[in-house]
C-alpha positions in Angstrom: -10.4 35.8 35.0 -9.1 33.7 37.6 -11.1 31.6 37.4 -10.8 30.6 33.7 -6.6 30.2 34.0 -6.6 26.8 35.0 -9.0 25.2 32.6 -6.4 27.1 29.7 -4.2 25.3 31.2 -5.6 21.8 31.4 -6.9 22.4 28.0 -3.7 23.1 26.7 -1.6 20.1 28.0 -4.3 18.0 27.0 -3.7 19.3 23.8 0.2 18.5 23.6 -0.6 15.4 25.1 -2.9 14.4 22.0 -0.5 15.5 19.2 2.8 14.4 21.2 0.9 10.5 21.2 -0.2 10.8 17.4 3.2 11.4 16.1 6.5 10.0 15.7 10.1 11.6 15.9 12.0 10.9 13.3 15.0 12.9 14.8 14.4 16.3 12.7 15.4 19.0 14.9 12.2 20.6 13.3 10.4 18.3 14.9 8.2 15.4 14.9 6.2 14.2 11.3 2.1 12.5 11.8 1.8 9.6 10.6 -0.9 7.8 10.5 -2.2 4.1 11.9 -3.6 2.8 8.3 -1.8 -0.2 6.2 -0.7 0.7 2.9 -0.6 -1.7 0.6 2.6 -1.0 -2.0 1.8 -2.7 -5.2 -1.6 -2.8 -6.7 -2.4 -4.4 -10.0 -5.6 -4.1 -12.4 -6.1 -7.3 -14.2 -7.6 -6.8 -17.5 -8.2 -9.0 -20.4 -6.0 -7.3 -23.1 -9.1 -7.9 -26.0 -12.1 -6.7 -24.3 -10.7 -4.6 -21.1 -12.9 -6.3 -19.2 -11.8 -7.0 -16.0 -9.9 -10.5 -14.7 -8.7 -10.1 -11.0 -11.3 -12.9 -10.1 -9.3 -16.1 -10.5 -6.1 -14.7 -10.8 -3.5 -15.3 -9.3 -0.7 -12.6 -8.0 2.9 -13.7 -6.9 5.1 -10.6 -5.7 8.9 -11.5 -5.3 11.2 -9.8 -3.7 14.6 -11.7 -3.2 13.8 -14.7 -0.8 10.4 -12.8 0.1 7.6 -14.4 -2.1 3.9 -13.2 -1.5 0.9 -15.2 -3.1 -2.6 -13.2 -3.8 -5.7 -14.6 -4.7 -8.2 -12.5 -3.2 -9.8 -8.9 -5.1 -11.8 -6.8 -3.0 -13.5 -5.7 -6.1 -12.8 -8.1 -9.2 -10.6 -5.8 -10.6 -7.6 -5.2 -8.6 -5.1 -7.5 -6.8 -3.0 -5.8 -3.8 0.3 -6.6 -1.7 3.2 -5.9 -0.7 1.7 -4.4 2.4 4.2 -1.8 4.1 7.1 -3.5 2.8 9.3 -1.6 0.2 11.8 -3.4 -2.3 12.2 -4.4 -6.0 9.5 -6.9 -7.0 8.9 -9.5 -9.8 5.2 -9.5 -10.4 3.4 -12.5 -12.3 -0.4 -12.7 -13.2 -1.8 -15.8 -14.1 -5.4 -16.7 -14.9 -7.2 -19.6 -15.9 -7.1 -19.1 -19.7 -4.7 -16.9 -20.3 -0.5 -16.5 -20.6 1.3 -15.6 -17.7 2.0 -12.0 -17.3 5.2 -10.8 -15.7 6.5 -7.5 -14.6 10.4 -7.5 -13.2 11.9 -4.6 -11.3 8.7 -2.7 -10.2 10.2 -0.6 -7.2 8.2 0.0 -3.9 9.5 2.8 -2.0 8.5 4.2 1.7 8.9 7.7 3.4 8.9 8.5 7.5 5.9 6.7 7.6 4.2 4.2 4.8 5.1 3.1 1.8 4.3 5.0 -1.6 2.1 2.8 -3.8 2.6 1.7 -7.1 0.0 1.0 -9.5 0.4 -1.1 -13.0 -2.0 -3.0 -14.9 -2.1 -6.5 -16.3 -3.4 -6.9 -19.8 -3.7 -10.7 -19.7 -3.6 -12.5 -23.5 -6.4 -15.3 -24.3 -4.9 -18.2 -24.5 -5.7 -19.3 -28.1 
């Protein structure tokens, strides 16, 4: 038995030592909260033509305002959705506008956070053909 008492005890202080570098102390006497290393992005919009539903996120344009902050995106990872405000909460003015079709505008779409990320929002854009 012996034997065995020391690699417990290893074992377990490597143990503490893995949680007690994964987490962070938010000052709750409870203790500390995991968060994780990822980037969450806080506003995602699905661009849509309003006729067909078909989806528009290729040439469009998103512009995220937040007070001074202003935040141009023009890239969709999958032609349907445009992301951003990236880990920074606030109150946003969101504008679509596509090649085509009238500008779309959202004000007041609220980004929040908790201990660790923020908490995404999802709206859609039904973008009108121009005539």
């Amino acid at each position: 038995m012996r034997k065995w008492r020391p690699f417990i005890v290893r074992g377990a202080a490597s143990i503490v030592v893995l949680v007690s570098s994964t987490a962070c102390y938010e000052g709750d006497p409870s203790g500390p909260i995991a968060c994780t290393a990822q980037f969450v992005y806080g506003l995602a919009v699905t661009v849509r033509d309003q006729s067909t539903a078909l989806p528009k996120a290729e040439d469009a344009t998103l512009t995220l305002r937040d007070g001074a902050h202003v935040e141009v995106v023009t890239d969709s990872w999958d032609g349907t959705t445009l992301v951003g405000a990236g880990e920074r909460p606030g109150t946003y003015d969101v504008t679509v506008e596509h090649p085509g079709y009238e500008t779309w505008i959202r004000a007041g779409v609220e980004i929040t956070e908790d201990e660790c990320h923020v908490i995404p929002v999802t709206i859609t854009a039904d973008l009108i053909p121009v005539p």
